[in-house]
SETILUM-735052 format. One line per 8 residues: number of its first residue (from 0); their letters; for each residue x, z, y of C-alpha. Coordinates in nm, 2 decimals, m for minus. Layout:
// residues N
NUM> a> X Z Y | ...;
//
This chain:
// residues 589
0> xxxxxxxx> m2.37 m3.35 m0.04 | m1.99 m3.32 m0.03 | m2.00 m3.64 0.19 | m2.26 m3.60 0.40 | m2.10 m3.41 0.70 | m1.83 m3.49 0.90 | m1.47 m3.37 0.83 | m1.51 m3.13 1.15;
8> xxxxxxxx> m1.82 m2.97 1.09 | m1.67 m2.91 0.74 | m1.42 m2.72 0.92 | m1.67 m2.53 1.14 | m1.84 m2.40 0.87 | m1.54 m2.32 0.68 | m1.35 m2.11 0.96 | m1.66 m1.86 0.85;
16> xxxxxxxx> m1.53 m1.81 0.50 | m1.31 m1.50 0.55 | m1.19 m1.42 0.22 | m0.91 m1.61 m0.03 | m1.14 m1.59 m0.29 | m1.44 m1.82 m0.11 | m1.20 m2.07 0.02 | m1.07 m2.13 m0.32;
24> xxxxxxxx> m1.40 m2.17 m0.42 | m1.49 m2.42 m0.21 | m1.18 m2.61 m0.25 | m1.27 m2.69 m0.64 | m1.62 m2.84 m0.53 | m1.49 m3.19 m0.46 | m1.14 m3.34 m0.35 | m1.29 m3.43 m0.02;
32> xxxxxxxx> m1.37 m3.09 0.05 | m1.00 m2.98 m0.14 | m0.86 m3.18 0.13 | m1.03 m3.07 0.44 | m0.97 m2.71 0.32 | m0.63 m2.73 0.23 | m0.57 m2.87 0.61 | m0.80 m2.60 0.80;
40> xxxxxxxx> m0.62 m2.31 0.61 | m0.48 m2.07 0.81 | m0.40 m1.78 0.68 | m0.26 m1.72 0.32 | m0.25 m1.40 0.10 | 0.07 m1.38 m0.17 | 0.05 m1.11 m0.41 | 0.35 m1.08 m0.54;
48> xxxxxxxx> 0.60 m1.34 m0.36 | 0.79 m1.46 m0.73 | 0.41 m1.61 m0.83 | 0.50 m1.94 m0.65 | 0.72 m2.09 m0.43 | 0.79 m2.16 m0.05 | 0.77 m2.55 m0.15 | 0.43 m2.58 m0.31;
56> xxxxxxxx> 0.28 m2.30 m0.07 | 0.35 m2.54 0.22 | 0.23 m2.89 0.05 | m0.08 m2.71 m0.05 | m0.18 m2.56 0.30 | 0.05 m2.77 0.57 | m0.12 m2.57 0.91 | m0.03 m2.19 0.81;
64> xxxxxxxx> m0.03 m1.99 1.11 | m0.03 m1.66 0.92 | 0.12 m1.52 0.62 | 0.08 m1.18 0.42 | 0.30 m1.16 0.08 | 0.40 m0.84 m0.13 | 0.74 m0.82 m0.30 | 0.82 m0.55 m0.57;
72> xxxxxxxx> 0.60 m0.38 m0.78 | 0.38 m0.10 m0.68 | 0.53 0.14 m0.87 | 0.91 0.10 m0.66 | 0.70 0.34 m0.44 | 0.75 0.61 m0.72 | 1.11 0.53 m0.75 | 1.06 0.33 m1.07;
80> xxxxxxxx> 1.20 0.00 m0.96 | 1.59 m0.05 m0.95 | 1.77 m0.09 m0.62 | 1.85 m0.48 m0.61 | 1.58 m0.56 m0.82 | 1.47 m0.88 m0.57 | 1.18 m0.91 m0.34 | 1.35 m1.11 m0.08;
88> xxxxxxxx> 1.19 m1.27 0.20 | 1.45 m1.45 0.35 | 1.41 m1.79 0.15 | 1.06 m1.78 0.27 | 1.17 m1.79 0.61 | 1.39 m2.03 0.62 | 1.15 m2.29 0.43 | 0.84 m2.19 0.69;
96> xxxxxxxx> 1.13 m2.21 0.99 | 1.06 m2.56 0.94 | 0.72 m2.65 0.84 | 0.54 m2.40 1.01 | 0.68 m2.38 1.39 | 0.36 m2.29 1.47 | 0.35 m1.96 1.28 | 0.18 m1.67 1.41;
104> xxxxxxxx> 0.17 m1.37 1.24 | 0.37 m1.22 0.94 | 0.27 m0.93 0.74 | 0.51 m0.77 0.43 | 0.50 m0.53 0.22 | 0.74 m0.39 m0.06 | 1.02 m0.71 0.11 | 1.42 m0.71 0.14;
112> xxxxxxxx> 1.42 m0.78 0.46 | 1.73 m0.86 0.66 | 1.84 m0.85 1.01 | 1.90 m1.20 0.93 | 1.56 m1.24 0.84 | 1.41 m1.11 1.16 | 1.63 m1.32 1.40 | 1.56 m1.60 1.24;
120> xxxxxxxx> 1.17 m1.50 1.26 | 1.23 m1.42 1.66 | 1.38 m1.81 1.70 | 1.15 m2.00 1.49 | 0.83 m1.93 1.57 | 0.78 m1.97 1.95 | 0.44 m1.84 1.97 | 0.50 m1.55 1.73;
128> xxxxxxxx> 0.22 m1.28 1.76 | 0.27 m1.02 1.46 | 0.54 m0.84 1.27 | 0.41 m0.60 1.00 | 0.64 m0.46 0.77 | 0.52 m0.16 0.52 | 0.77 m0.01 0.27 | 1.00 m0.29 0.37;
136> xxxxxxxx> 1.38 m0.25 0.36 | 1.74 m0.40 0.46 | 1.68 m0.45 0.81 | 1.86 m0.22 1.13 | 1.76 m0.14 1.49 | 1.96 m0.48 1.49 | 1.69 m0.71 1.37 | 1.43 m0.54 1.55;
144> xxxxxxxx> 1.62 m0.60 1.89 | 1.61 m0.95 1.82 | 1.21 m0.98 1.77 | 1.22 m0.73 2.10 | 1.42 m0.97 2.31 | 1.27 m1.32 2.14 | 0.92 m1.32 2.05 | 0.74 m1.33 2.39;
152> xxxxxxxx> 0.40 m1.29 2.28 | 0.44 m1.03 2.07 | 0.15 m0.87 2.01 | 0.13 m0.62 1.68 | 0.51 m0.46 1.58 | 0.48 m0.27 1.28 | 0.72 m0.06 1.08 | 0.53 0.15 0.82;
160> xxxxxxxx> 0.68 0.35 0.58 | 0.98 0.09 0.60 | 1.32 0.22 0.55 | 1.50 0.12 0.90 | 1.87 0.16 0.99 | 1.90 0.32 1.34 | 2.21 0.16 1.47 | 2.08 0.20 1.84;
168> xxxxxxxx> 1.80 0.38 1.98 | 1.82 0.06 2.29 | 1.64 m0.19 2.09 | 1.34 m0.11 2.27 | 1.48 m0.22 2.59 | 1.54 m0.56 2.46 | 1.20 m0.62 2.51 | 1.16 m0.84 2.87;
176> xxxxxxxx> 0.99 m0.67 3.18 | 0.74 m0.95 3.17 | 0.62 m0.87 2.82 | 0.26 m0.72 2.89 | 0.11 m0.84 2.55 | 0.18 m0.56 2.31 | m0.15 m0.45 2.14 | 0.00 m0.24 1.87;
184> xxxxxxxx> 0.33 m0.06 1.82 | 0.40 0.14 1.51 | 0.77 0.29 1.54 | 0.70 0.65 1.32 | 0.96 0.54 1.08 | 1.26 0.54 1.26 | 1.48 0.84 1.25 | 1.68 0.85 1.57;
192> xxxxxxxx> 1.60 0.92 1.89 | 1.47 0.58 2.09 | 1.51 0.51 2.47 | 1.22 0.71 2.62 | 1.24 0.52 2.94 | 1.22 0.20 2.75 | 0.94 0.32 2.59 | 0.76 0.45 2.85;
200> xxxxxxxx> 0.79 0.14 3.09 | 0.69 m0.12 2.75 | 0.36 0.13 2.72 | 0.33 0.13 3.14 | 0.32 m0.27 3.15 | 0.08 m0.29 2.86 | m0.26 m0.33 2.93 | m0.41 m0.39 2.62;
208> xxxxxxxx> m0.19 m0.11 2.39 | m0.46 m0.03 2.15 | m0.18 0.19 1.89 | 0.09 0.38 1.92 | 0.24 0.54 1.66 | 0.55 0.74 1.78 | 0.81 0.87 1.54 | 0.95 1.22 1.54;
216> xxxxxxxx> 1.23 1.24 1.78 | 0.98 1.20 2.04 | 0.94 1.54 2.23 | 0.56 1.68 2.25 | 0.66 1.75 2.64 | 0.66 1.38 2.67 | 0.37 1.23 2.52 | 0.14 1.35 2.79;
224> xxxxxxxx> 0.37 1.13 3.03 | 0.28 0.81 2.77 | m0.08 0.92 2.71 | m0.13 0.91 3.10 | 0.00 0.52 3.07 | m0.21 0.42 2.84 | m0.53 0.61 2.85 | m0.72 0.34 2.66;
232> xxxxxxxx> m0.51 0.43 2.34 | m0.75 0.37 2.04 | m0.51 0.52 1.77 | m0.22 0.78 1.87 | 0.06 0.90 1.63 | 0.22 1.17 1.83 | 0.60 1.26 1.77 | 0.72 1.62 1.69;
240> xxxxxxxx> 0.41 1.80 1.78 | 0.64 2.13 1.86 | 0.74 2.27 2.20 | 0.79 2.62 2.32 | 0.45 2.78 2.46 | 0.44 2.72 2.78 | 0.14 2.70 2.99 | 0.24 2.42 3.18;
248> xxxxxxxx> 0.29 2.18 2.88 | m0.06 2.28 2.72 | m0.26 2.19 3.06 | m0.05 1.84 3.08 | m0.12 1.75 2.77 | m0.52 1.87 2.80 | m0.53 1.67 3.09 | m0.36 1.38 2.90;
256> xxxxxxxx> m0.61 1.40 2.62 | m0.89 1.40 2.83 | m0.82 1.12 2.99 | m0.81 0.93 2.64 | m1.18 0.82 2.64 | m1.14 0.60 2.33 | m0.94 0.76 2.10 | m1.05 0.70 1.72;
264> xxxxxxxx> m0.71 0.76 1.54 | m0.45 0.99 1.53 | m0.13 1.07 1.33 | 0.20 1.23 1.35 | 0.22 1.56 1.44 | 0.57 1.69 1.23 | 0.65 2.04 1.31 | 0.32 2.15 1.44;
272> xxxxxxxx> 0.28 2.44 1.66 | m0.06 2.56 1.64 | m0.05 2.72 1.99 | m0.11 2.35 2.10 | m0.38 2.22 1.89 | m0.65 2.30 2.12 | m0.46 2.09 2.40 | m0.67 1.79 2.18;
280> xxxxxxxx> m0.99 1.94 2.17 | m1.17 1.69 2.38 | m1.11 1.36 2.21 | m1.18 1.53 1.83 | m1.60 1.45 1.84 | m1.50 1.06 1.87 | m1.22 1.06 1.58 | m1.33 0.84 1.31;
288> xxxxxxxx> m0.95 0.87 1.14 | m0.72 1.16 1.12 | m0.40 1.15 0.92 | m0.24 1.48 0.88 | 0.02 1.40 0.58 | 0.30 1.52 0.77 | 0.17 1.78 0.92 | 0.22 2.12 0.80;
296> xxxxxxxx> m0.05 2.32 0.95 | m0.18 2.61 0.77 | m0.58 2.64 0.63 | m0.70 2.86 0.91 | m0.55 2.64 1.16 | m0.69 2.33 1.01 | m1.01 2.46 0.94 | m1.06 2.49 1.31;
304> xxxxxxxx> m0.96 2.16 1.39 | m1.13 1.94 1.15 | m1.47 2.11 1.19 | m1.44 1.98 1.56 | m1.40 1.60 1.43 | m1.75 1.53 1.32 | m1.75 1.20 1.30 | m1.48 1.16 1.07;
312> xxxxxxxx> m1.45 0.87 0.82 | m1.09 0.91 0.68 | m0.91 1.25 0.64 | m0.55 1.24 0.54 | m0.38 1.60 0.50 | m0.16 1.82 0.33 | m0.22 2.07 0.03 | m0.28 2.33 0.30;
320> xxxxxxxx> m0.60 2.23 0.38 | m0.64 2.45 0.03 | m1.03 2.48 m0.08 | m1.16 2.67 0.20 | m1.08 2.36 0.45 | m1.21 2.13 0.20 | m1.55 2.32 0.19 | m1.53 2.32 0.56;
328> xxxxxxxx> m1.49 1.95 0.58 | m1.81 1.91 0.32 | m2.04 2.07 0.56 | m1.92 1.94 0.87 | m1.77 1.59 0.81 | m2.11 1.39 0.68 | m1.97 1.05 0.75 | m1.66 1.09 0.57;
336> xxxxxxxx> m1.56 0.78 0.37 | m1.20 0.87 0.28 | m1.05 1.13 0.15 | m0.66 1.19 0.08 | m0.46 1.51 m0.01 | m0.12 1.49 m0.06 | 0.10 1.78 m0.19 | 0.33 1.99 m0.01;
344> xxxxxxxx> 0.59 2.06 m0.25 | 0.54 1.86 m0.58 | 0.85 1.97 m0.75 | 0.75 2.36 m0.71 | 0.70 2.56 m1.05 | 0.43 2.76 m0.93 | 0.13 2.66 m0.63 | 0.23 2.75 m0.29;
352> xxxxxxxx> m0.15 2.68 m0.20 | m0.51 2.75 m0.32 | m0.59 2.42 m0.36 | m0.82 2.36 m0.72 | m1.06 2.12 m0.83 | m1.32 2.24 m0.65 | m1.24 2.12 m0.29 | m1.26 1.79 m0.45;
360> xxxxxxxx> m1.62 1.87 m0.59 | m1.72 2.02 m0.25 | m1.68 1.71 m0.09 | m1.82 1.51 m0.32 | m2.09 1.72 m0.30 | m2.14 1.76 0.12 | m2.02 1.39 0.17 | m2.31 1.12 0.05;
368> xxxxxxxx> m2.05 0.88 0.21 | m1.73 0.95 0.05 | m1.61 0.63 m0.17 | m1.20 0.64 m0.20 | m1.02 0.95 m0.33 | m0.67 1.03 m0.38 | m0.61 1.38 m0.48 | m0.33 1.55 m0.56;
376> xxxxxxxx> m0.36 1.91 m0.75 | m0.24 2.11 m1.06 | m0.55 2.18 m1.24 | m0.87 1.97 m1.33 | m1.19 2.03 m1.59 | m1.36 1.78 m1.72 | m1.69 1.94 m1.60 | m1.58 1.89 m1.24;
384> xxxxxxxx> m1.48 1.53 m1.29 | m1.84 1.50 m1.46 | m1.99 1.67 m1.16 | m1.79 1.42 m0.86 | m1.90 1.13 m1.04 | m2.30 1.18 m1.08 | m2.24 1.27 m0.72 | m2.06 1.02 m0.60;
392> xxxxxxxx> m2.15 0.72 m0.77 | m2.07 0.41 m0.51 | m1.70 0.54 m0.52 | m1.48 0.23 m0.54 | m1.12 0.43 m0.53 | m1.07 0.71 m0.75 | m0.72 0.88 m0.80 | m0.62 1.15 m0.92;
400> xxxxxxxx> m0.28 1.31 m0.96 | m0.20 1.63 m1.14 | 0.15 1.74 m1.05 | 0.24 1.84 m1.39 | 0.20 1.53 m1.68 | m0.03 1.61 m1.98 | m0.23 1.86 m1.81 | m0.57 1.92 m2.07;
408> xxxxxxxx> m0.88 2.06 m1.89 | m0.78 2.43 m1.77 | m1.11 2.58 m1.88 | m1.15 2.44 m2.26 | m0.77 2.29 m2.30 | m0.96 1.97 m2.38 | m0.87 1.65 m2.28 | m0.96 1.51 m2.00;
416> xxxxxxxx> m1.11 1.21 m2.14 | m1.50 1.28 m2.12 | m1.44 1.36 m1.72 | m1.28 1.02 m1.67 | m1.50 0.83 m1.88 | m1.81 1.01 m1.65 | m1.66 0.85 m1.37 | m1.57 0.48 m1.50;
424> xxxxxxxx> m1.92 0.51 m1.64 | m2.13 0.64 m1.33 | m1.96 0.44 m1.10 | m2.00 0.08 m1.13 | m1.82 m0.03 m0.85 | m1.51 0.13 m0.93 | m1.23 m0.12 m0.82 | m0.90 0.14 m0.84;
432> xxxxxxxx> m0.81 0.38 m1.12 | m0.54 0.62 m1.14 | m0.57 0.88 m1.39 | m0.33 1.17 m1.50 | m0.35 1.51 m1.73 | m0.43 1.52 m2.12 | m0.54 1.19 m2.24 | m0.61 1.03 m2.58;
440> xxxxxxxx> m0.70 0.67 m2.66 | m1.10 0.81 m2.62 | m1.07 0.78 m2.26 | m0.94 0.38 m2.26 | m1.22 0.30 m2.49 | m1.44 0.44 m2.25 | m1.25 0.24 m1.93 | m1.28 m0.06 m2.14;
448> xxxxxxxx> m1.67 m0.06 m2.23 | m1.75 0.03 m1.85 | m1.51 m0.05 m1.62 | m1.61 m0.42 m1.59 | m1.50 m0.42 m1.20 | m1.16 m0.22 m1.21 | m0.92 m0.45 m1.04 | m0.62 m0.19 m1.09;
456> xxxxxxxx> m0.54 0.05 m1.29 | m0.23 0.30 m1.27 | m0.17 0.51 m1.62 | 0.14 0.79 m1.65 | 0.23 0.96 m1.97 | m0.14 0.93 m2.18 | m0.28 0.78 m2.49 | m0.21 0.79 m2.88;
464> xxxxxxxx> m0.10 0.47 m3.00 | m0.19 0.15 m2.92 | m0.54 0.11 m2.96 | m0.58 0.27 m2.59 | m0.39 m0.04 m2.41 | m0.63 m0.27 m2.67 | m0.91 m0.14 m2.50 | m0.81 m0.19 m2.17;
472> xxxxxxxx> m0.70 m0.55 m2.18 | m0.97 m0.69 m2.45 | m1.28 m0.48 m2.21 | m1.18 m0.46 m1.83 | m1.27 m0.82 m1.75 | m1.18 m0.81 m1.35 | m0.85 m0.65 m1.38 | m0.55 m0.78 m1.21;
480> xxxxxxxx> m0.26 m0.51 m1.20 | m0.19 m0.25 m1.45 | 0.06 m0.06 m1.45 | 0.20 0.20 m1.72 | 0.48 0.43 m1.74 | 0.53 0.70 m2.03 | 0.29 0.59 m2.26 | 0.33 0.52 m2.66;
488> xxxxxxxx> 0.15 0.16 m2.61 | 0.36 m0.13 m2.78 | 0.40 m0.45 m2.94 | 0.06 m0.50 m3.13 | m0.19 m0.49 m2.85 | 0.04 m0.65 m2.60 | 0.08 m0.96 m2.80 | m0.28 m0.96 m2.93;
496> xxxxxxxx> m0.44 m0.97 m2.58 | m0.17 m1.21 m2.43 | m0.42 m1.44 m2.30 | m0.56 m1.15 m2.07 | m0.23 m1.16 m1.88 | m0.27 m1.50 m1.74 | m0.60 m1.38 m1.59 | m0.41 m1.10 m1.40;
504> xxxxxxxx> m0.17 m1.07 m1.10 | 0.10 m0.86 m1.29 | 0.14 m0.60 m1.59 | 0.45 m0.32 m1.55 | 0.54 m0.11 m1.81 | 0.81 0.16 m1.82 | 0.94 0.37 m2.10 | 0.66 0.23 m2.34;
512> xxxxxxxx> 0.72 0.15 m2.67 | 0.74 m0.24 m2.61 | 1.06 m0.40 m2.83 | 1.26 m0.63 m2.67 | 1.15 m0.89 m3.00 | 0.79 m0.85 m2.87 | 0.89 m0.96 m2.50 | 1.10 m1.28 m2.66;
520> xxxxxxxx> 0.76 m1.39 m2.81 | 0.54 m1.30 m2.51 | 0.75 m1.55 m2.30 | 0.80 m1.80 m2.54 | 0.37 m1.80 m2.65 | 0.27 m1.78 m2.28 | 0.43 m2.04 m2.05 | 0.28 m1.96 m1.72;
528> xxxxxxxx> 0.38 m1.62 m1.71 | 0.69 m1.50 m1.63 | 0.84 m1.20 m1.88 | 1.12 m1.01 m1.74 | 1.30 m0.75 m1.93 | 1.45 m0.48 m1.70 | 1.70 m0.28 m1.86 | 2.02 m0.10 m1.71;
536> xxxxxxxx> 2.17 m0.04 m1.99 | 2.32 m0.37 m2.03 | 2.16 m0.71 m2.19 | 1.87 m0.63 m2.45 | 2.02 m0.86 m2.70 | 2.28 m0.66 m2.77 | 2.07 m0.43 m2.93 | 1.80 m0.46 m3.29;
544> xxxxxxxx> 1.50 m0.63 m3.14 | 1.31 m0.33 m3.23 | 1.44 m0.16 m3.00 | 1.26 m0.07 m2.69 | 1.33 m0.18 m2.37 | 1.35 0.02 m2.05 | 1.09 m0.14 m1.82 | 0.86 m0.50 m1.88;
552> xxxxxxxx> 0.74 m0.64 m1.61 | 0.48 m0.97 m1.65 | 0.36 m1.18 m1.38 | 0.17 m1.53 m1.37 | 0.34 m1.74 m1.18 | 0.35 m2.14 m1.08 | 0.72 m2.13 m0.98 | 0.89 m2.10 m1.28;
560> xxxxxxxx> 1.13 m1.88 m1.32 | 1.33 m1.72 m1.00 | 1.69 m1.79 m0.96 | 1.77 m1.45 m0.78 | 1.74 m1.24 m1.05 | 2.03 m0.96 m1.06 | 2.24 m0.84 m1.37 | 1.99 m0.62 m1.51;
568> xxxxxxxx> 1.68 m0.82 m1.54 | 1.63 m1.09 m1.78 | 1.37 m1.31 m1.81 | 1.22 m1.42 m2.15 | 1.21 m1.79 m2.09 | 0.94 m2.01 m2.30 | 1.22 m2.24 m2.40 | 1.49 m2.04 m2.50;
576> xxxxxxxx> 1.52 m1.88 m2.85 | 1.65 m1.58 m2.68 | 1.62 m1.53 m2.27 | 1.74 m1.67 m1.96 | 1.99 m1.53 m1.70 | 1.98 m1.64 m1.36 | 2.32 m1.85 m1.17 | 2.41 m1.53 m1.03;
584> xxxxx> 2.42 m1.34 m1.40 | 2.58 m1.66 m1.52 | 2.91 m1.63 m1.24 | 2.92 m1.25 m1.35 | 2.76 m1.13 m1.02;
//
């Protein structure tokens, strides 16, 4: 059968397969069809960009127009990765500079990138479409001037959550007055003021603007102005969503509102003044998404507003929404897919809100759609975790975060193990976990005999001994990132389940128990996998091999070991009795 169709209706029919994990597939039926996959790829996903190298990604798939790739670990978002650790992109670059002229679209997440970086990606590429960079890093106003005044079809420009040096608020003038292409611009990052003319005359001449996100030095008096431009805005992220009252301003931006017939997203809205809320009345029945995480509206004000947005399938919002607005949103949000609440001051001793388990267990309870949680609070029962789960049993995300670490069940000062073991038990489908408060190895036993789809699983200061990582890693059979932090699991059950780590994408730990002896075997038993030792205080050898290291962070990889590695990482080479240092360690940089 492999040879019974022509190479091109191979191709046809392959274009349909969407996802990595089908195209792989198919390429391991026969090397015929190997071949013609491997030429009518794409687009290619990298999931951690030290897992194999610019060289081998281009022989394998020589036509690459697009490219998506994560650098550091998940956990730099909490802080927990050193600055300099690595996650460059710029070697990437320069190797697809030349074997991919054709490129099309680039999308990063957790990357160093450089201003270097992005004018080499604005001269490269001359038919470049689609800059996304989320939680990226190392790059000015500079670099983004460049992709401005280069890329001519630009079509998606997106800076989420990325850390951005303003060195001019002109680069958005750098785009050409003939650029009409821009689809989606996502600028709520940056800082500093930007060129408001520039920006108004890029939105003017841009027909098919689908998203902007604005950042906060962008005035509310002016968004009506933009909103007028571009009244077939799909998703809006207004700036500072303050002004003083003034009738004038509420009926400009009314009437810019109301002219937005297709509105399904909005964002923004730092330093809300309530008086002007009701200036976006008319466009809240067709919102499917509404992210309020910077927004720091207070319950009765939010109350009113979400009960107006009906058709809502993703709510993100603020600790203020307290358990009044979450009971509110139960009864009046039946579509609701997507829940997140985020806290409004974390480090606080005492709650400046009323927020409790049980606006989590309302909404379980009034939305039969709700599938992906992540709720941040300071108390839980076991009971109520029991209670979301029987009612929400398709949910696929579940997080939870209580503020304070080791937090037992408030009611029985329990752990909290029977309430997550209801939900890895009840739902079957469960693809995230992130678990926090009062837990004993009970709870991974339970993860491991009924979690069989977790993908990822995040775990912060829980468990007994080792026994509760055992479970994980000999039971969860689909998992491919687990991260740890605080947590007495060490040397035993991480060399005993060794082999599991090959079948995953990446394994951190941070202030385990793990002995830098332990992490010397791991790399030399398991050649495919690179073991890196992390430790600030200077090189782990230098201390008994007993002795614990700081942070361990294991990835399988098919490029060897990486040559960028700064003076504080060490990698636990297969081949040496004791570890390997990059050239940079080895000229004392």
């Amino acid at each position: 059968m492999a040879y019974s169709f022509p190479e091109e209706v191979l191709e046809h029919v392959f274009s349909f397969l969407k996802t990595d994990k089908d195209r792989n597939a198919v390429s391991l039926v026969c090397r015929s069809w190997y071949e013609i996959e491997r030429w009518c790829r794409r687009r290619v996903f990298i999931g951690n960009c030290y897992s194999v190298s610019p060289e081998i990604v281009i022989r394998r798939f020589p036509e690459v127009r697009a490219l998506e790739m994560k650098g550091k670990p998940h956990f730099a978002d909490f802080n927990l990765v050193p600055e300099g650790w690595g996650g460059y992109v710029y070697p990437w670059i320069v190797a697809m500079s030349v074997a991919y002229p054709f490129l099309e679209e680039i999308k990063l997440k957790r990357m160093v990138v450089t201003d270097d970086t992005l004018e080499l990606i604005s001269k490269s590429f001359k038919n470049f479409k689609v800059l996304v960079l989320s939680s990226c890093e190392g790059f000015t106003t500079d670099g983004l001037a460049s992709i401005a005044a280069n890329c001519r079809n630009l079509r998606d420009l997106d800076l989420r959550e990325s850390e951005v040096e303003d060195l001019s608020g002109h680069w958005l003038s750098h785009f050409p007055d003939n650029c009409t292409s821009l689809v989606s611009l996502n600028m709520s990052c940056l800082g500093s003021e930007v060129s408001f003319s520039a920006l108004e005359r890029l939105v003017a001449r841009s027909p098919n603007l689908q998203t902007l996100r604005l950042n906060r030095a962008v005035p509310l008096e002016k968004l009506s102005n933009l909103l007028l431009r571009a009244p077939q805005l799909v998703e809006l992220g207004t700036g500072a969503y303050s002004a003083e009252v003034r009738s004038d301003t509420f009926s400009n931006l009314t009437e810019a509102f109301s002219a937005c017939k297709h509105l399904k997203g909005l964002s923004g809205f730092w330093d809300v003044v309530p008086a002007y809320l009701p200036a976006m009345s008319s466009v809240c029945s067709g919102l499917t998404w509404l992210n309020l995480s910077y927004a720091t509206i207070q319950s009765s004000d939010l109350i009113k507003l979400v009960t107006q947005c009906r058709n809502l399938q993703r709510l993100w919002v603020l600790d203020y929404i307290e358990d009044s607005g979450l009971e509110a949103v139960a009864v009046s949000c039946k579509d609701l897919q997507e829940l997140r609440v985020f806290p409004s001051d974390p480090f606080g001793a005492e709650p400046n809100v009323s927020l409790t388990e049980q606006g989590l267990v309302s909404v379980s309870e009034g939305c039969p759609k709700l599938h992906s949680v992540l709720y941040f609070c300071r108390q839980m029962s076991n009971a109520a975790l029991v209670t979301i789960a029987r009612n929400r049993p398709k949910m696929i995300r579940f997080r939870l975060c209580i503020i304070e670490p080791r937090v037992p069940d408030y009611l029985t000062l329990e752990p909290l193990d029977t309430g997550f073991g209801a939900i890895v038990e009840n739902c079957k489908e469960l693809r995230r976990l992130s678990m926090s408060g009062l837990l004993t190895d009970r709870v991974f036993e339970y993860i491991g005999t009924h979690a069989k789809k977790l993908e990822m699983l995040s775990i912060a200061f829980a468990g007994d001994s080792d026994l509760g990582l055992h479970h994980v890693l000999s039971g969860c059979e689909s998992l491919r990132k687990l991260e740890i932090r605080d947590c007495p699991f060490g040397d035993k059950a991480l060399l005993a389940n060794a082999a599991k780590l090959e079948t995953m994408r990446s394994l951190w730990m941070s202030s385990c128990s793990v002995s830098f002896g332990a992490c010397k075997l791991l790399g030399q038993k398991m050649p495919r996998l690179n073991v890196e030792v992390i430790d600030e205080r200077g090189p782990p050898n230098t201390r008994p091999e007993s002795c614990p290291v700081e942070r361990l962070y294991v990835y399988r990889t098919v490029g060897g070991r990486r040559d960028d590695m700064p003076g504080f990482v060490w990698n636990m080479d297969q081949d040496s009795s004791t570890f390997r240092v990059s050239p940079e360690q080895e000229n004392g940089n």
